[in-house]
C-alpha positions in Angstrom: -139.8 16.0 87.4 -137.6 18.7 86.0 -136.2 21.1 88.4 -136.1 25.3 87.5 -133.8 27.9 89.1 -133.5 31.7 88.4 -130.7 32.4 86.6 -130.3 36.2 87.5 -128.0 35.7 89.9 -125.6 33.8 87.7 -126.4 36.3 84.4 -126.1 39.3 86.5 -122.9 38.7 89.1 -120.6 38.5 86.0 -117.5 40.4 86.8 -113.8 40.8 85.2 -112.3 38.0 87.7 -114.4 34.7 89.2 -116.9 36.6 91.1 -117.8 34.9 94.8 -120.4 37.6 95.3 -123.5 38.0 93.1 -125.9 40.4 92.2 -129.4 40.7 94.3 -131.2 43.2 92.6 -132.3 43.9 88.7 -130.3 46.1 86.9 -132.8 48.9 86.2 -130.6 51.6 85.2 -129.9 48.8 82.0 -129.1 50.5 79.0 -132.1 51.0 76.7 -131.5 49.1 72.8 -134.0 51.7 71.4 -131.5 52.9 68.6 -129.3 51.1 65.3 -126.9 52.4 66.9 -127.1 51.3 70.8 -127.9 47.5 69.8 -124.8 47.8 67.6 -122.8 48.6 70.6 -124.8 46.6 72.9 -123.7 43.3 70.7 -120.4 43.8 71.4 -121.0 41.9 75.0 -122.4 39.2 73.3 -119.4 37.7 72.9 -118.1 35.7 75.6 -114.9 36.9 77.7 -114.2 33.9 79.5 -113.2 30.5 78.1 -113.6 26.9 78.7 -109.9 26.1 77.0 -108.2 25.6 80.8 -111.1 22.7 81.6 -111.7 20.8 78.5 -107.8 20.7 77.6 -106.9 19.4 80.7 -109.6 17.4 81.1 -108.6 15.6 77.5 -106.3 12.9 76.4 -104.2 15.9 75.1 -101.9 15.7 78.7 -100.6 13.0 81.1 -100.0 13.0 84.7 -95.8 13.8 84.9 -96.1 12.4 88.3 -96.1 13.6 92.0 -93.1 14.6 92.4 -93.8 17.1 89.8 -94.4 20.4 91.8 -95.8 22.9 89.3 -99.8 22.3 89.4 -102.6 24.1 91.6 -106.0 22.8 92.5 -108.0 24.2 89.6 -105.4 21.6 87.9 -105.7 18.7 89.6 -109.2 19.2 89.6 -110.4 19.0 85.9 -107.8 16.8 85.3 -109.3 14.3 87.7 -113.0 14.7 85.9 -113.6 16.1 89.3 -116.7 18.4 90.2 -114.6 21.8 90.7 -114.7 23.7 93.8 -112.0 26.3 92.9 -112.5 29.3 91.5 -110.2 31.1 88.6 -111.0 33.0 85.7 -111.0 29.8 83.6 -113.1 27.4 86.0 -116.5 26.3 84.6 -118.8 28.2 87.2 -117.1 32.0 85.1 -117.1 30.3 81.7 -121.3 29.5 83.1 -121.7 33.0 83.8 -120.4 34.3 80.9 -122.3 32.7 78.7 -125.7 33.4 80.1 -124.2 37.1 80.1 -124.3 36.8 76.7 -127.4 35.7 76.2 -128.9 37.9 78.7 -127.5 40.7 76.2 -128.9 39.2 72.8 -132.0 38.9 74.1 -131.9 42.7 74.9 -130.8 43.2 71.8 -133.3 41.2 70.0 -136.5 43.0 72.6 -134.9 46.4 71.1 -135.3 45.5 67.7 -139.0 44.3 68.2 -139.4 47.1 69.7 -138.4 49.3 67.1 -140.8 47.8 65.0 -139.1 44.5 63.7 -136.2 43.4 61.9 -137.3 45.9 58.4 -134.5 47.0 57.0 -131.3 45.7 55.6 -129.0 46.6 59.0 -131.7 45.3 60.9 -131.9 42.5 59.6 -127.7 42.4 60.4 -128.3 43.1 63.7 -130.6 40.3 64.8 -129.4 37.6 62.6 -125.7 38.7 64.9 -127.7 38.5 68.1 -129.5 35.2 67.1 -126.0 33.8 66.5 -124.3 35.6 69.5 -127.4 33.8 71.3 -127.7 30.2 70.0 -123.6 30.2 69.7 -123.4 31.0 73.8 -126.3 28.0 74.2 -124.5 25.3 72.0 -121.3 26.1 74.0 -123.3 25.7 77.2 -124.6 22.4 76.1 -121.5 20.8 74.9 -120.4 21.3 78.1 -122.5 20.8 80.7 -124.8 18.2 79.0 -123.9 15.2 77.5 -123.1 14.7 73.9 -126.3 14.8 71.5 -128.0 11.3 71.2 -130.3 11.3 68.8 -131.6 8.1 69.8 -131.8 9.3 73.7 -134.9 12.8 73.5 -134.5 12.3 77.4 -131.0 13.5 78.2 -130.4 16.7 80.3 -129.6 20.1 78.2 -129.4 23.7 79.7 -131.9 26.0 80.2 -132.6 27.8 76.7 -133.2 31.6 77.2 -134.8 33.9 74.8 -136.5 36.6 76.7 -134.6 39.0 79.0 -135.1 38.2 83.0 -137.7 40.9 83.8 -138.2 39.8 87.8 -135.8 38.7 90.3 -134.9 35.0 90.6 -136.9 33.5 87.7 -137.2 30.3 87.5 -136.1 28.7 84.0 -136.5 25.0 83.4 -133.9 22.2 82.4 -134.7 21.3 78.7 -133.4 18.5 76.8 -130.2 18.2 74.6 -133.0 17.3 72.2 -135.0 20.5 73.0 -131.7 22.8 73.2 -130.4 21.6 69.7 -134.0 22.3 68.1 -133.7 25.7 69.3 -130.2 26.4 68.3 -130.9 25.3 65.0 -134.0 27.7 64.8 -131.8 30.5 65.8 -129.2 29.8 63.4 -131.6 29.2 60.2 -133.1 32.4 61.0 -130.1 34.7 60.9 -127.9 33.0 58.5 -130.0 34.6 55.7 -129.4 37.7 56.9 -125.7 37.5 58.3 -123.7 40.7 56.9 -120.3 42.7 57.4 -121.7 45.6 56.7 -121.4 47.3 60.0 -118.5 45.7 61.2 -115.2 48.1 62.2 -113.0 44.6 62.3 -115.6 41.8 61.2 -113.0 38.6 62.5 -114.4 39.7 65.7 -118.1 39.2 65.2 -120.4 37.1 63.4 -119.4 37.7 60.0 -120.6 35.2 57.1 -117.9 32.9 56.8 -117.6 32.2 61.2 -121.5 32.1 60.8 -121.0 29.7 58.3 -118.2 27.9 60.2 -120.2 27.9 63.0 -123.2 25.9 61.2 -120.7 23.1 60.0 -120.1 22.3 63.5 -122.9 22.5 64.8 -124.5 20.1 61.7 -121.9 17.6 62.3 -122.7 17.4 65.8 -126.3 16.9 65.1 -125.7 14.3 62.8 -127.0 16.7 59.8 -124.1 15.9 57.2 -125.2 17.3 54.0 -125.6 21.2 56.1 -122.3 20.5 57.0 -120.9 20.3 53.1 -123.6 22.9 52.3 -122.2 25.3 54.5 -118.6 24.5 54.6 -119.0 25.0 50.7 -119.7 28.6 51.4 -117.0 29.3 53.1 -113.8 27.5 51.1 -115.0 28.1 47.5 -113.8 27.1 45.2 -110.0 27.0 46.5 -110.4 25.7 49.7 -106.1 26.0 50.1 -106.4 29.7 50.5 -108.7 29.6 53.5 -106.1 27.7 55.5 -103.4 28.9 57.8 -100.1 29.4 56.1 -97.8 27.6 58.4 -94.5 27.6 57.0 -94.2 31.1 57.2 -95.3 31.1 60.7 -92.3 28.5 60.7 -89.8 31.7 59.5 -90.5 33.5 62.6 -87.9 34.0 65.8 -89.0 32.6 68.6 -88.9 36.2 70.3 -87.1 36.6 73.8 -90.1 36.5 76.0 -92.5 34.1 77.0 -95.3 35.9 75.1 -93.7 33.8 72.4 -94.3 36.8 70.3 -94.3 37.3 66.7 -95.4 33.4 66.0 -98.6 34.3 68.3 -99.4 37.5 67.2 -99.3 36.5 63.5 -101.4 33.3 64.6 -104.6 35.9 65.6 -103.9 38.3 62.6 -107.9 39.5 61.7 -106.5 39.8 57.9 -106.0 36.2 57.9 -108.2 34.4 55.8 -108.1 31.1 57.7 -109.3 33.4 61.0 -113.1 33.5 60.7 -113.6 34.1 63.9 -111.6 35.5 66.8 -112.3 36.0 70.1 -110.6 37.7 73.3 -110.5 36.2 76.9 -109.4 36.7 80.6 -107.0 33.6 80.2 -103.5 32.2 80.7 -103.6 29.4 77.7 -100.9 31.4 75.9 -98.5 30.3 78.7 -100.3 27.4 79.8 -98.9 25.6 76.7 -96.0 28.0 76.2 -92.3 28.2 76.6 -92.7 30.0 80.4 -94.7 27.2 81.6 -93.6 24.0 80.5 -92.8 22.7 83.5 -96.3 21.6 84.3 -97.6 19.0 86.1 -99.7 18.0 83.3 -98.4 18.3 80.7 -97.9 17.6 76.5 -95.3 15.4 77.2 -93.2 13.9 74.0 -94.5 10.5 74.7 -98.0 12.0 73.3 -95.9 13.8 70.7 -94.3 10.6 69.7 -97.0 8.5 70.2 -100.3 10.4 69.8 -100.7 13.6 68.3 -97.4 14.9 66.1 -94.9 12.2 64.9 -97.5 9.8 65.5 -99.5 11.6 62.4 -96.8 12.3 60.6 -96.3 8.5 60.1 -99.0 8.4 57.5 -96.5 10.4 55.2 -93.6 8.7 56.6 -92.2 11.7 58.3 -91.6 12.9 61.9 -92.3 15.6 64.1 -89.6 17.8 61.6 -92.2 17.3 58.5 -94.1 19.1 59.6 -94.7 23.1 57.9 -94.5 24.8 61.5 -91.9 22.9 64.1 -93.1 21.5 67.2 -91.5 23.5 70.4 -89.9 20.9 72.8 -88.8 21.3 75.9 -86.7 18.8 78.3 -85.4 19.4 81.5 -85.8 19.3 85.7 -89.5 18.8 85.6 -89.9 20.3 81.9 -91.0 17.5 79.7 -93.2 19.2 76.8 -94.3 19.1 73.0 -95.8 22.6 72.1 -97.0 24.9 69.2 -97.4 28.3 69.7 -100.9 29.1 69.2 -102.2 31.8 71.3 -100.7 34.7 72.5 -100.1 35.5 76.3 -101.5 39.2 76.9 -101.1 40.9 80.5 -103.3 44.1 81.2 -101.8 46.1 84.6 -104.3 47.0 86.7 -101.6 48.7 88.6 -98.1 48.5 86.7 -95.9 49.7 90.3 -97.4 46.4 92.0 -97.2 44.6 88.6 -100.6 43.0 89.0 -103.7 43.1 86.7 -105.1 40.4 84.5 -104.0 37.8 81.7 -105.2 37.9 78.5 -105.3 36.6 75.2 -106.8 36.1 72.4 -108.0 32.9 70.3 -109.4 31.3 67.4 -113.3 30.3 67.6 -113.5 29.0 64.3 -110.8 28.6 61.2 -110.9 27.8 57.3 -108.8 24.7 58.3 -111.7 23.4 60.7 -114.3 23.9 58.5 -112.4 21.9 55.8 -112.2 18.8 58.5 -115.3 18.9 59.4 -116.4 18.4 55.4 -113.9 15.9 55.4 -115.6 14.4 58.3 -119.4 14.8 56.9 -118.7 13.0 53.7 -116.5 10.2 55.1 -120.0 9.7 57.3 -121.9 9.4 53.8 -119.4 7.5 52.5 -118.3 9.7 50.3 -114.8 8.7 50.6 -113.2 9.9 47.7 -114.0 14.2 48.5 -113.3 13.3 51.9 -109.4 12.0 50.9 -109.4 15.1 48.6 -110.2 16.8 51.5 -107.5 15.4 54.0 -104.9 16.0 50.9 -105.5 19.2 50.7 -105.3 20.0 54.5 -101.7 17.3 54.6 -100.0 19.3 52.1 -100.5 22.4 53.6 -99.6 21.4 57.5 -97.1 19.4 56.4 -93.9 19.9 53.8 -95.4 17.2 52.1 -96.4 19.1 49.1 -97.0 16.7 46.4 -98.1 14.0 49.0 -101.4 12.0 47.0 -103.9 11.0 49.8 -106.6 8.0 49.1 -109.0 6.0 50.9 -106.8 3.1 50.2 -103.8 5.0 51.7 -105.7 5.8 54.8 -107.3 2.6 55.2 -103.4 0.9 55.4 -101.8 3.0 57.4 -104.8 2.8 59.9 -104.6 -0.9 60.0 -101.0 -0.9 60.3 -101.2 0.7 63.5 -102.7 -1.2 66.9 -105.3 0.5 68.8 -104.0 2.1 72.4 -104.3 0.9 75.2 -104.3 -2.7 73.8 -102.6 -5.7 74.6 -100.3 -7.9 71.9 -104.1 -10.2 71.7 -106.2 -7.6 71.4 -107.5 -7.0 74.5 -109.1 -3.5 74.8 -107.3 -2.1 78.0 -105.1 -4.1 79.1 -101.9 -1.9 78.4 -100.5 1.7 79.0 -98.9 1.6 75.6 -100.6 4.2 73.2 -101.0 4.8 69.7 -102.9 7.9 66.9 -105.8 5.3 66.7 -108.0 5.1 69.8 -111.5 2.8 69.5 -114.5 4.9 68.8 -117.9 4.0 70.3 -120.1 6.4 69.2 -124.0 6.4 69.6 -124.5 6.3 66.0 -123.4 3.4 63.4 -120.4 3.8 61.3 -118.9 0.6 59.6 -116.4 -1.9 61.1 -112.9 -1.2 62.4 -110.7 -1.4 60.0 -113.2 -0.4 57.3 -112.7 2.4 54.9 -114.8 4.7 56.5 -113.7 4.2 60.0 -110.4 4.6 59.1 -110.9 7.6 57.3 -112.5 8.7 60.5 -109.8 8.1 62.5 -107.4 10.1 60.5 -110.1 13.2 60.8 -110.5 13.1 64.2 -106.3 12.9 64.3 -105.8 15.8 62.1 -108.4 17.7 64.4 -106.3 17.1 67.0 -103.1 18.2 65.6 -105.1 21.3 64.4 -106.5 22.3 67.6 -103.7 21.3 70.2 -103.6 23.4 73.4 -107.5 25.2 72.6 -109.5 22.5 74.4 -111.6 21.4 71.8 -109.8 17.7 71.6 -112.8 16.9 74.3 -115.8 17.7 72.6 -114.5 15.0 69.8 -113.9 12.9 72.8 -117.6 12.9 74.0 -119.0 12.7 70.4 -117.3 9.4 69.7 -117.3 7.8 72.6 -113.3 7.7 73.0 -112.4 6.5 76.5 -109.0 7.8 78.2 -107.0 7.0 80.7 -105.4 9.2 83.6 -102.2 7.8 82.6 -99.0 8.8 85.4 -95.4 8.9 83.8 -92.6 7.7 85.2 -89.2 9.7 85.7 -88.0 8.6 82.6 -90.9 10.3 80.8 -93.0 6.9 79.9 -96.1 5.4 81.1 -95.5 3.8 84.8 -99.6 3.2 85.8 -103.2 4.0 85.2 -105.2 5.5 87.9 -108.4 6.2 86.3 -110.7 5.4 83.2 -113.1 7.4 81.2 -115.3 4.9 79.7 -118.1 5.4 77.3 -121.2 6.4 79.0 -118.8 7.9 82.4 -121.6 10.7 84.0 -118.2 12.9 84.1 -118.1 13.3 80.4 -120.5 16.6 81.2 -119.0 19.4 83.5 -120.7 19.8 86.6 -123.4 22.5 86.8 -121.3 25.2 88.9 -121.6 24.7 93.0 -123.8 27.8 93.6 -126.3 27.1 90.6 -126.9 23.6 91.9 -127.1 24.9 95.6 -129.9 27.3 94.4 -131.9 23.8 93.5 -130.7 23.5 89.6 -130.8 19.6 89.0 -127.0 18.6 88.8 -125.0 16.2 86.1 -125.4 12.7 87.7 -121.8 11.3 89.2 -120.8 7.8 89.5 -122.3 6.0 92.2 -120.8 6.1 95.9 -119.5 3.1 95.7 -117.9 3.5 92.7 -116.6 6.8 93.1 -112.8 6.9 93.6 -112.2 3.3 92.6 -108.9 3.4 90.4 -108.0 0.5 87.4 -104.5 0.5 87.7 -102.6 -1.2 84.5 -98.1 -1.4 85.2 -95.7 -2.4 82.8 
């Protein structure tokens, strides 16, 4: 039987920090949408202001444990980095990220009452303005899902989703039921097929920071390839890289020209990074957050951390191998720090923004701003639809085209053939000498995939054309959590791997295996206490146990 819960309470209690009090009343005094104009404005907060970049990062195989002697962590930390359901509260926790999100969609669907209101959708602008709120709407819903649900299935219609909200709440407390990743994804696509026809710039003061075509186009290619629908993804992504898919990509080497700048805001390289005139920025979006010094030169001293042994062994030199480079081929150096409890790989990717609330007392909150969708994702996940047809040969052209540019490797010739060698050269991590899967700390770029659909052998063609997407993906995203959701989709189990002083891999506390309950964020503490069904956890007797692998 499916439980239902009122989500007022979690839409309405949304304020500028992690709120512990909510809401009790409807907001009556709301504003009206009766006017082009209001519903423009009234769009703007359907964007979300929160992000889920602090959880999924940590939570991925993007960071290992630097051991306990390592003092620089909180709980919020140690918490998603332990898959753990989390009880503290911070502007980046998942119960803010929660409310957020249903904000926004609590404001489309104002939006989208105002415009039926007004008599429907009839002219051109709007027509805009819904197909931005449909997006707005079924963007804030996919995001929920991937999160707090497990990865789509298509062979599982039963799996837990979110609730999927498209009236505004007219009553205090209703109750909204728990649908299906099934039922969720059918509804996000509805949204999205329905305003893409219509998506337009015309109103748009700065259109990077809305739903203009190209993110609305970005947007479908992800959410195709996670729903398994690979010709939308080519369809779309064809849309938005032309002809000349080069020039929708981030020009990294001259991000490499820039000085490092003598704060930790690691300013100009960040502030170039979110520049709205930027082809390869499709979509940008602003949030109460601390990632720009999370992965930064002010706070490399973490805990958890991007340590050079992923460098080496993962994510930077371990790619550059296919080309027969290191971490110094590649078009934008990798930041490394060393030192008493400093043991980090990082790029410079977002900026670290601080508003004063009140500049005598120097407190107020942390900002910045970050990259929802690029040109560069868009041309990976092509790369990534037609390697799952089998396409092979656009999917290589592809992968050239995005090697050349991240890398000085200009005039490197990428084919299936190349892939498929250097892919078998490698061992897969975590594997003994024999083959045993697990039975070692040692790690490597290639991880086993057990994803829920059929791709061919390992060692194939395809799959090791996959691999080297779902690598490049990771390079390409390092430090904005999105490493995880590839994680879920394939079925890629990690280890909670703790380092030893001399910066290598000393023991394993912790596994997440391929079907692990923890591979969806808990539903946040006070939605579940209001009787929202919660993510299952791992039994009792199983909860806590430790697989623990030494050199």
């Amino acid at each position: 039987m499916k439980k239902y819960i009122g989500l007022a309470s979690v839409v309405l209690g949304l304020g500028l920090t992690s709120c512990d009090s909510f809401l009790d009343t409807l907001p009556d005094n709301r504003t009206e949408a009766n006017t082009e104009e209001k519903i423009q404005k009234l769009l703007v907060s359907a964007y979300p202001t929160h992000d889920h970049m602090l959880f999924t990062e940590y939570g991925s195989d993007n960071v290992d444990d630097m051991g306990a002697n390592n003092p620089n962590t909180d709980r919020l930390l140690d918490e998603v980095y332990a898959w753990k359901d989390v009880t503290e509260t911070d502007n980046q926790d998942p119960e803010t990220y929660w409310q957020d999100l249903y904000q926004c969609i609590e404001t489309a669907n104002m939006a989208l009452e105002g415009i039926e209101a007004m008599g429907g959708a009839t002219t051109p602008s709007l027509r805009e303005l819904e197909a931005e709120a449909l997006l707005c709407r079924a963007y804030a819903h996919f995001m929920l899902c991937n999160v707090f649900a497990m990865h789509y299935d298509a062979n599982n219609s039963k799996a837990m989703g979110i609730s999927y909200v498209t009236e505004t709440e007219k009553e205090l407390n209703p109750k909204y039921e728990r649908e299906t990743v099934h039922e969720n994804y059918a509804h996000i696509a509805q949204d999205l097929e329905k305003a893409l026809p219509n998506v337009g710039d015309s109103y748009y003061k700065i259109p990077k920071y809305h739903f203009n075509k190209n993110a609305a186009y970005a947007f479908a290619t992800r959410f195709y390839l996670y729903y398994e629908k690979y010709d939308k993804v080519i369809e779309y992504a064809n849309k938005v890289l032309g002809t000349n898919p080069a020039s929708m990509l981030r020009d990294w080497a001259t991000l490499n020209t820039m000085p490092d700048g003598s704060d930790f805001q690691q300013s100009p390289t960040t502030n170039h990074v979110i520049e709205a005139t930027l082809n390869c920025n499709l979509l940008l979006l602003t949030s109460y957050s601390g990632q720009g010094i999370y992965f930064g030169g002010f706070s490399t001293g973490h805990r958890y951390s991007h340590c050079e042994y992923i460098g080496q062994n993962e994510t930077i030199s371990a790619l550059a191998g296919l080309w027969g480079g290191d971490y110094t081929s590649f078009a934008m150096q990798v930041k490394r720090y060393s030192g008493s409890n400093m043991n980090a790989w990082s790029q410079w990717r977002m900026p670290y923004l601080f508003e004063y609330t009140d500049p005598v007392a120097q407190i107020g909150y942390r900002h910045t701003v970050y990259n929802a969708f690029t040109g560069d994702e868009v041309l990976l996940n092509r790369a990534e639809a037609y390697t799952m047809l089998n396409d092979t040969l656009k999917a290589a052209a592809d992968l050239q085209i995005w090697v050349r540019n991240t890398s000085t490797q200009k005039n490197f010739v990428l084919t299936p053939q190349v892939v498929r060698e250097f892919m078998n050269g490698i061992p897969y991590a975590y594997d003994d000498k024999t083959g045993v899967q697990k039975a070692a700390l040692t790690s490597s770029l290639k991880k086993h995939l057990n994803p829920k659909f059929t791709i061919d052998a390992e060692g194939s063609t395809q799959e090791s054309m996959i691999q080297l997407v779902l690598a490049c993906r990771r390079y390409e995203t390092l430090h904005e959590g999105k490493r995880w959701f590839d994680i879920k989709r394939w079925g890629i189990e990690i280890p909670r791997r703790v380092m030893n002083a001399s910066g290598t891999p000393d023991h394993i506390d912790d596994w997440l295996t391929v079907d692990d309950p923890r591979r969806a964020v808990q539903i946040p503490q006070k939605v579940r206490e209001a009787g929202y069904t919660p993510n299952p956890r791992p039994s009792a007797e199983n909860a806590g146990e430790s697989v623990v692998f030494h050199l």
